[in-house]
mmCIF file of the N, C-alpha and C atoms, coordinates in Angstrom:
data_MODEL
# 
_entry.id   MODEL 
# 
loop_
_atom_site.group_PDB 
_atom_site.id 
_atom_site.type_symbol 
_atom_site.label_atom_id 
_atom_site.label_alt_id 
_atom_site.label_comp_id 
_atom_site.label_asym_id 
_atom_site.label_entity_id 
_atom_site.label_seq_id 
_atom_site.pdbx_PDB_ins_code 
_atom_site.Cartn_x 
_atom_site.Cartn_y 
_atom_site.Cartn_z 
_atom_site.occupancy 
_atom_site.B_iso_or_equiv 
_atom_site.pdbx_formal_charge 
_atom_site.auth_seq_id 
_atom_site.auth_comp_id 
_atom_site.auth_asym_id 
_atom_site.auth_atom_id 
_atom_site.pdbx_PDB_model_num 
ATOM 1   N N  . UNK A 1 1  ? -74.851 -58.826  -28.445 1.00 0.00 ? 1  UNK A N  1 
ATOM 2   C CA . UNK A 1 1  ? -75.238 -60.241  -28.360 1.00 0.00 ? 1  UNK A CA 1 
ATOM 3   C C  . UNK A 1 1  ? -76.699 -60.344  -27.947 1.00 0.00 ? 1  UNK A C  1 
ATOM 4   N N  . UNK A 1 2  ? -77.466 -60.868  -28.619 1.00 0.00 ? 2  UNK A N  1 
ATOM 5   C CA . UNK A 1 2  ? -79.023 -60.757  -28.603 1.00 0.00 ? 2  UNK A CA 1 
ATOM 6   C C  . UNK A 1 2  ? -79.054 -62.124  -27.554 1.00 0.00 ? 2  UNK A C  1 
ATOM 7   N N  . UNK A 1 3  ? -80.410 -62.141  -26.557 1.00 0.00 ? 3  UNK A N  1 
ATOM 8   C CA . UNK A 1 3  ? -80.435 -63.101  -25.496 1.00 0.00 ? 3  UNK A CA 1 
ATOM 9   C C  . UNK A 1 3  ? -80.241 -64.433  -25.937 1.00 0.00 ? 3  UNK A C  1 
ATOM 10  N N  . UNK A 1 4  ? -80.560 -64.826  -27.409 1.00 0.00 ? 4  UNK A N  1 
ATOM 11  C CA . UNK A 1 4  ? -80.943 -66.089  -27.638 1.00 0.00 ? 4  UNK A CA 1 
ATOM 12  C C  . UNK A 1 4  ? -79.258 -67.074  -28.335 1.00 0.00 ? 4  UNK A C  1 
ATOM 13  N N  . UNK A 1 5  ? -78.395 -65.867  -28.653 1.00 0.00 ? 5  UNK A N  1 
ATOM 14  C CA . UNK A 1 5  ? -76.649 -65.960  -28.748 1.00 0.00 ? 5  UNK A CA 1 
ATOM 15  C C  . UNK A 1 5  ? -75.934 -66.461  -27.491 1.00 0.00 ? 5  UNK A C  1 
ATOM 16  N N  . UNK A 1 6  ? -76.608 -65.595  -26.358 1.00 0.00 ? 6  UNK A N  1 
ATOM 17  C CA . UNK A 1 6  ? -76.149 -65.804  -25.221 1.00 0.00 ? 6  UNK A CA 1 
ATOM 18  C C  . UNK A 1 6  ? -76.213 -66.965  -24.424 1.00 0.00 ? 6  UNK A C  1 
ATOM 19  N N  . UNK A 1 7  ? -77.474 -67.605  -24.925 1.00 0.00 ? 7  UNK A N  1 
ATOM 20  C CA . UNK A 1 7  ? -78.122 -68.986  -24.117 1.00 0.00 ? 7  UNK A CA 1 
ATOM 21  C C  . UNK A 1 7  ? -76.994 -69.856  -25.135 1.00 0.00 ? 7  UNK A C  1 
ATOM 22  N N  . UNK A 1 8  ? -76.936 -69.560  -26.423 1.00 0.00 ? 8  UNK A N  1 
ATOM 23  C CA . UNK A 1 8  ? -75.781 -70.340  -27.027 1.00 0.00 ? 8  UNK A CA 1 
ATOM 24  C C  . UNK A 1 8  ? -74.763 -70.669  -26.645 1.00 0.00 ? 8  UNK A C  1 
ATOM 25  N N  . UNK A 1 9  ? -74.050 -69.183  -26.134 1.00 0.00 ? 9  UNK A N  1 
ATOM 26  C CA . UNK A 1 9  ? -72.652 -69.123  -26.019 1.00 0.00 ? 9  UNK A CA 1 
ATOM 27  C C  . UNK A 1 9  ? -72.357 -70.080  -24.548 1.00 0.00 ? 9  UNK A C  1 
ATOM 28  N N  . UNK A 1 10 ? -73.503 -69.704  -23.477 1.00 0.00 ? 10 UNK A N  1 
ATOM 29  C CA . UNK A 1 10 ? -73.918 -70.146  -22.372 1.00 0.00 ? 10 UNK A CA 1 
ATOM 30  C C  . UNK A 1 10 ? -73.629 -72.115  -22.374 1.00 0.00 ? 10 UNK A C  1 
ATOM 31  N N  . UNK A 1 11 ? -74.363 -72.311  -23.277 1.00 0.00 ? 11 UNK A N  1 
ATOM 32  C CA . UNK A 1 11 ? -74.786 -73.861  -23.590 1.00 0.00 ? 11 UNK A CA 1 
ATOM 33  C C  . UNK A 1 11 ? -73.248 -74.449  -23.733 1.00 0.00 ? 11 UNK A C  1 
ATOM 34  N N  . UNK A 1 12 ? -72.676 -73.687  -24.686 1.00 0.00 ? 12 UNK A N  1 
ATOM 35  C CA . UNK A 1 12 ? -71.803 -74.479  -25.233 1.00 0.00 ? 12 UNK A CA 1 
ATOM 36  C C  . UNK A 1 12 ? -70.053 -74.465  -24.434 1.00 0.00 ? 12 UNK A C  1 
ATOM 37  N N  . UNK A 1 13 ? -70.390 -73.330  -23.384 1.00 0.00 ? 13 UNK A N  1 
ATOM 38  C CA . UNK A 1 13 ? -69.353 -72.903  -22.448 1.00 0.00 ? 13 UNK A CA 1 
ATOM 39  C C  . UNK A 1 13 ? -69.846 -74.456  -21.314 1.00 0.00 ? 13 UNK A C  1 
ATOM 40  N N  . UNK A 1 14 ? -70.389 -74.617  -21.029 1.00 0.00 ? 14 UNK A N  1 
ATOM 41  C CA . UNK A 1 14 ? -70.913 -75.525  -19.630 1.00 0.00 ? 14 UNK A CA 1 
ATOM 42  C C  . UNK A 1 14 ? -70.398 -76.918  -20.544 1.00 0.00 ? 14 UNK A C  1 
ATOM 43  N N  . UNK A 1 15 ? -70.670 -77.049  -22.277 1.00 0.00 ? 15 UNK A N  1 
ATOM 44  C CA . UNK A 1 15 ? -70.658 -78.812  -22.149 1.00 0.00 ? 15 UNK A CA 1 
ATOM 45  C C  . UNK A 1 15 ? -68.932 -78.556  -22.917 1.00 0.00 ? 15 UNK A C  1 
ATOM 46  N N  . UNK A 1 16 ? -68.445 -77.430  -22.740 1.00 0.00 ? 16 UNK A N  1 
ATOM 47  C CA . UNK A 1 16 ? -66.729 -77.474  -22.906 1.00 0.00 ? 16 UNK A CA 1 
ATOM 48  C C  . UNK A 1 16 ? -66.008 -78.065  -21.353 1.00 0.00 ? 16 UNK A C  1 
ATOM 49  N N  . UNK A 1 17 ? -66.952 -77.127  -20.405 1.00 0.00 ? 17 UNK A N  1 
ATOM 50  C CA . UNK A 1 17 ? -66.362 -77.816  -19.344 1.00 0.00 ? 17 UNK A CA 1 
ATOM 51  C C  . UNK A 1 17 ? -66.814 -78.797  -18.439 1.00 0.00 ? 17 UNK A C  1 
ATOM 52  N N  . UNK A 1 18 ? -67.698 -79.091  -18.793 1.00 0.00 ? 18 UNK A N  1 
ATOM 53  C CA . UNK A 1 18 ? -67.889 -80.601  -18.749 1.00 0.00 ? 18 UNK A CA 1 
ATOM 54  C C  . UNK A 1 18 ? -67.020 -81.545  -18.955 1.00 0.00 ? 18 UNK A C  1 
ATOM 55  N N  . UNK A 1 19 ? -67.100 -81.503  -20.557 1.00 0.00 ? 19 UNK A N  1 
ATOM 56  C CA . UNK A 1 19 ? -65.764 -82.259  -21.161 1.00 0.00 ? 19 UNK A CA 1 
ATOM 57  C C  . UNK A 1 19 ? -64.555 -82.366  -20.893 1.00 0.00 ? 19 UNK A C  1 
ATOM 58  N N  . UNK A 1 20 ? -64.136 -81.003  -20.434 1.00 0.00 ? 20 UNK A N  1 
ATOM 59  C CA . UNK A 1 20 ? -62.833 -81.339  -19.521 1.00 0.00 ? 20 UNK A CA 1 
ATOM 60  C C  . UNK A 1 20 ? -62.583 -81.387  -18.080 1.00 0.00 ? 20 UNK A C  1 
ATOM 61  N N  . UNK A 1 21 ? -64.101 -81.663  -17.350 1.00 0.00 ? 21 UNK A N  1 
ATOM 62  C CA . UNK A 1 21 ? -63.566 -81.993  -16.303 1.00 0.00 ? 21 UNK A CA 1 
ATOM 63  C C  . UNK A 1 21 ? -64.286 -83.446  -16.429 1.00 0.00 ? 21 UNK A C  1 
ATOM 64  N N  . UNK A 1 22 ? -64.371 -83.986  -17.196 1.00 0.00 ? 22 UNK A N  1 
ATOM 65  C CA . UNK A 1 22 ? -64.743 -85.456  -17.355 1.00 0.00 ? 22 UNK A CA 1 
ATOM 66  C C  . UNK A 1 22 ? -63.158 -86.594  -17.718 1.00 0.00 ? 22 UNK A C  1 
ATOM 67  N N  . UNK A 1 23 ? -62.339 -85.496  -18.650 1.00 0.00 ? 23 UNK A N  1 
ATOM 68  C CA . UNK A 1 23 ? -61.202 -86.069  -19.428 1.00 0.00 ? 23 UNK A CA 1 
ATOM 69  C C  . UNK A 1 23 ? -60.228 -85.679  -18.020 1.00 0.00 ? 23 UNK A C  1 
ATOM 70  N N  . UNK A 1 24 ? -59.998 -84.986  -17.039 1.00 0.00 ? 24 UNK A N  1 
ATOM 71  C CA . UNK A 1 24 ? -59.835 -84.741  -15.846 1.00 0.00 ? 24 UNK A CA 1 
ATOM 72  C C  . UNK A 1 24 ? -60.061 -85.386  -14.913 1.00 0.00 ? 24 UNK A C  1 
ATOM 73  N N  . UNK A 1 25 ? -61.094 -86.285  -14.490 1.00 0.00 ? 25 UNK A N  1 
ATOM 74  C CA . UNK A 1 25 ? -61.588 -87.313  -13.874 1.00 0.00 ? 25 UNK A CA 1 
ATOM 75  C C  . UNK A 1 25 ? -61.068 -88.205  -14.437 1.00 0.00 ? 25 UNK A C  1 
ATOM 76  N N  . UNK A 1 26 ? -60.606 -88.776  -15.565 1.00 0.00 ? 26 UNK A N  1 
ATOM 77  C CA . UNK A 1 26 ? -60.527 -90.041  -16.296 1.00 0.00 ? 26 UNK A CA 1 
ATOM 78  C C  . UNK A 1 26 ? -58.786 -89.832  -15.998 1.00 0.00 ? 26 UNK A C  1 
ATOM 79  N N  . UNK A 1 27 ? -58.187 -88.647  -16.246 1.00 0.00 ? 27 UNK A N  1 
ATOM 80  C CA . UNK A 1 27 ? -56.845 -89.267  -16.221 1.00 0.00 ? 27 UNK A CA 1 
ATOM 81  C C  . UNK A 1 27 ? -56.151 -88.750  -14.818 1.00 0.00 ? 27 UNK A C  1 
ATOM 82  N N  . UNK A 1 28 ? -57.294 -88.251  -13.719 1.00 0.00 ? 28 UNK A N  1 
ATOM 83  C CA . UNK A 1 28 ? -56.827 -88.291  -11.968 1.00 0.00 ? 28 UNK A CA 1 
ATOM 84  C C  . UNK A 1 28 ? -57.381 -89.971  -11.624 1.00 0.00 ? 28 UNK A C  1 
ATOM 85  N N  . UNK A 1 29 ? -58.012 -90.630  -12.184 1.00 0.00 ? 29 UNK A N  1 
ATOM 86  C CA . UNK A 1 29 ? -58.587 -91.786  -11.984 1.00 0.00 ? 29 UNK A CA 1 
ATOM 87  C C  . UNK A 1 29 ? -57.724 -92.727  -12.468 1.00 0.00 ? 29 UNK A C  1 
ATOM 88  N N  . UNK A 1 30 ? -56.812 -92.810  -13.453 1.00 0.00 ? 30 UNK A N  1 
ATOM 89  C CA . UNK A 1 30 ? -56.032 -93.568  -14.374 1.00 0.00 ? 30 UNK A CA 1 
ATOM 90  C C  . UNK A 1 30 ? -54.689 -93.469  -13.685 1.00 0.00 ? 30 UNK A C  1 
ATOM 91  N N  . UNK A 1 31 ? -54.070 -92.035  -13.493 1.00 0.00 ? 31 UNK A N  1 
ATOM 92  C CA . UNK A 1 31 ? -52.748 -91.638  -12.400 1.00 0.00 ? 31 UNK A CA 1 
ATOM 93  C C  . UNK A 1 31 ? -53.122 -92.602  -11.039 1.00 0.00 ? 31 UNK A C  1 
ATOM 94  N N  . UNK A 1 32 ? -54.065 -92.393  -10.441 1.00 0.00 ? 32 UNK A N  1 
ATOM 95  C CA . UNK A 1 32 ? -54.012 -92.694  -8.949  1.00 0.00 ? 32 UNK A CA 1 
ATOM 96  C C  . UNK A 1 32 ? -54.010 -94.579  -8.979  1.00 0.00 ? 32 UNK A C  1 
ATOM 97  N N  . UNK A 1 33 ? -54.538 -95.173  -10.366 1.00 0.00 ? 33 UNK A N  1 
ATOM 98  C CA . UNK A 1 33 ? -54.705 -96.257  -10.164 1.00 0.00 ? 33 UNK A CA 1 
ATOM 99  C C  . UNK A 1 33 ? -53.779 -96.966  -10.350 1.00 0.00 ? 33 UNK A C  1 
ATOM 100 N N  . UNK A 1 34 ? -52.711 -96.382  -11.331 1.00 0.00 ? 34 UNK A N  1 
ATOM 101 C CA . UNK A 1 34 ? -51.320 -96.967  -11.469 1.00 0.00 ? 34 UNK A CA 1 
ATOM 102 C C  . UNK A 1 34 ? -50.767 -96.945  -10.146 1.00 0.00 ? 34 UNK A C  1 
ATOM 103 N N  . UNK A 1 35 ? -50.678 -95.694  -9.900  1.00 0.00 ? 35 UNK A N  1 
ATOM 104 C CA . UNK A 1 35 ? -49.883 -95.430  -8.259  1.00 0.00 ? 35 UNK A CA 1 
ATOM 105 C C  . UNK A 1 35 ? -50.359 -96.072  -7.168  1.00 0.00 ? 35 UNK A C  1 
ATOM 106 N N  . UNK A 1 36 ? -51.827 -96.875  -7.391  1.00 0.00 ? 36 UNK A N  1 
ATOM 107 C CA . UNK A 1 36 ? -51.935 -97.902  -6.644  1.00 0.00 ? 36 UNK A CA 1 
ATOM 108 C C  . UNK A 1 36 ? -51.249 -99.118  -6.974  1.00 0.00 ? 36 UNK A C  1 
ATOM 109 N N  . UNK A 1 37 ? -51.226 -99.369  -8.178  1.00 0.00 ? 37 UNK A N  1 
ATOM 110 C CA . UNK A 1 37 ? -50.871 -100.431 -8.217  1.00 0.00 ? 37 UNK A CA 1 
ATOM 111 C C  . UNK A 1 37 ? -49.247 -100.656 -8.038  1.00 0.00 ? 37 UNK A C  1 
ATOM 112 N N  . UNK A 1 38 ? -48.760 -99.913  -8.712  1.00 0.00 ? 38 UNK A N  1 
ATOM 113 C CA . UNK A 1 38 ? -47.286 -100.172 -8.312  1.00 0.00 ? 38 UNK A CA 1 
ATOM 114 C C  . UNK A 1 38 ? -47.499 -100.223 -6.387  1.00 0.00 ? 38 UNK A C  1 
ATOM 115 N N  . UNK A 1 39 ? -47.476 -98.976  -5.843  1.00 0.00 ? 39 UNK A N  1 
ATOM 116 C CA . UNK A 1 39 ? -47.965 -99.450  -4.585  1.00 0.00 ? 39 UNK A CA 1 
ATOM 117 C C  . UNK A 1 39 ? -47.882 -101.052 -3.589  1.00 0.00 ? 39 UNK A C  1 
ATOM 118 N N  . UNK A 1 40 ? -49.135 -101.320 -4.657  1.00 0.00 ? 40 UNK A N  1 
ATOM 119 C CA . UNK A 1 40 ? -49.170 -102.758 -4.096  1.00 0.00 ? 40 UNK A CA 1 
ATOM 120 C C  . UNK A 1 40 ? -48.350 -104.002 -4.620  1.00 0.00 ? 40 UNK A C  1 
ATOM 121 N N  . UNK A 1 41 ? -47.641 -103.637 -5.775  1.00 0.00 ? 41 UNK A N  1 
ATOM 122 C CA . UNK A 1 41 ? -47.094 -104.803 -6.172  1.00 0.00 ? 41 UNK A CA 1 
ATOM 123 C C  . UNK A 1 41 ? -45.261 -104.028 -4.935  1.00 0.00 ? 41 UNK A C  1 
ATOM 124 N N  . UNK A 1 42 ? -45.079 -102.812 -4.755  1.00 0.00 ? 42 UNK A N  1 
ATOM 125 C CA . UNK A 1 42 ? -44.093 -103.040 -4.084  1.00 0.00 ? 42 UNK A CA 1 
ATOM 126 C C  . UNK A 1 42 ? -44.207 -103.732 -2.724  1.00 0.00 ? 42 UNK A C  1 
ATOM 127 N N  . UNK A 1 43 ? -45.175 -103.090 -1.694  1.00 0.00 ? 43 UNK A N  1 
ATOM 128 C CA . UNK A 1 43 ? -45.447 -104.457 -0.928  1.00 0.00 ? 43 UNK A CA 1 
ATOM 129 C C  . UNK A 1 43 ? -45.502 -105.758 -0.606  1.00 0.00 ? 43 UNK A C  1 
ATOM 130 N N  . UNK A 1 44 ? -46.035 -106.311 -1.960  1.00 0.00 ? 44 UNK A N  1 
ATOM 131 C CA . UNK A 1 44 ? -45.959 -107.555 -2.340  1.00 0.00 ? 44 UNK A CA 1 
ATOM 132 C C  . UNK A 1 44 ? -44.756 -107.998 -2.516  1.00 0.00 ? 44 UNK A C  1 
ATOM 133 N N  . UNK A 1 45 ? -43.513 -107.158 -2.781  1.00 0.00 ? 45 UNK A N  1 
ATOM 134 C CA . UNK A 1 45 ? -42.264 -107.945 -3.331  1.00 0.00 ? 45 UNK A CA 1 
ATOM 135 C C  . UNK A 1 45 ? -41.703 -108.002 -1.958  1.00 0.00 ? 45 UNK A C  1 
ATOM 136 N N  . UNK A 1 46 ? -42.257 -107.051 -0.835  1.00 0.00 ? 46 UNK A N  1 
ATOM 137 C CA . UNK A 1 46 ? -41.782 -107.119 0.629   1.00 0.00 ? 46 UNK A CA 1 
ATOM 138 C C  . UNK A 1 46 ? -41.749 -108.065 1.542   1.00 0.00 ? 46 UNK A C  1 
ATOM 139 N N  . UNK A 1 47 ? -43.143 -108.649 1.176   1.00 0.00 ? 47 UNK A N  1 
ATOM 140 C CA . UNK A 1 47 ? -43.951 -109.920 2.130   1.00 0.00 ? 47 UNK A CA 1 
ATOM 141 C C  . UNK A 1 47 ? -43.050 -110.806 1.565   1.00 0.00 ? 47 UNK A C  1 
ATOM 142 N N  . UNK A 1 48 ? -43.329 -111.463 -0.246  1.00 0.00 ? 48 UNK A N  1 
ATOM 143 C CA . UNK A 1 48 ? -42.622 -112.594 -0.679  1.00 0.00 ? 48 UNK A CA 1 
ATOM 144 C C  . UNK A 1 48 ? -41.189 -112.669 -0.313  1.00 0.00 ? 48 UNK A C  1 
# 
């Protein structure tokens, strides 16, 4: 692998995981927000 393959292979390894720790963020962000919300709507059925 000649240096300039490597900066390739390099490049394209970092914006793979990028990508999945972006799609990772989006659906720990999406889980936790449901689980808030149910959350709060069970509370809510507590008070009313």
């Amino acid at each position: 692998m000649t240096e300039q393959e490597r900066a390739k292979f390099d490049e394209e390894m970092w914006d793979a995981m990028a990508e999945f720790n972006r799609q990772s963020m989006i659906k720990w962000t999406l889980d936790n927000f449901f689980l808030g919300l149910s959350h709060i709507s069970h509370l809510l059925k507590k008070i009313v």
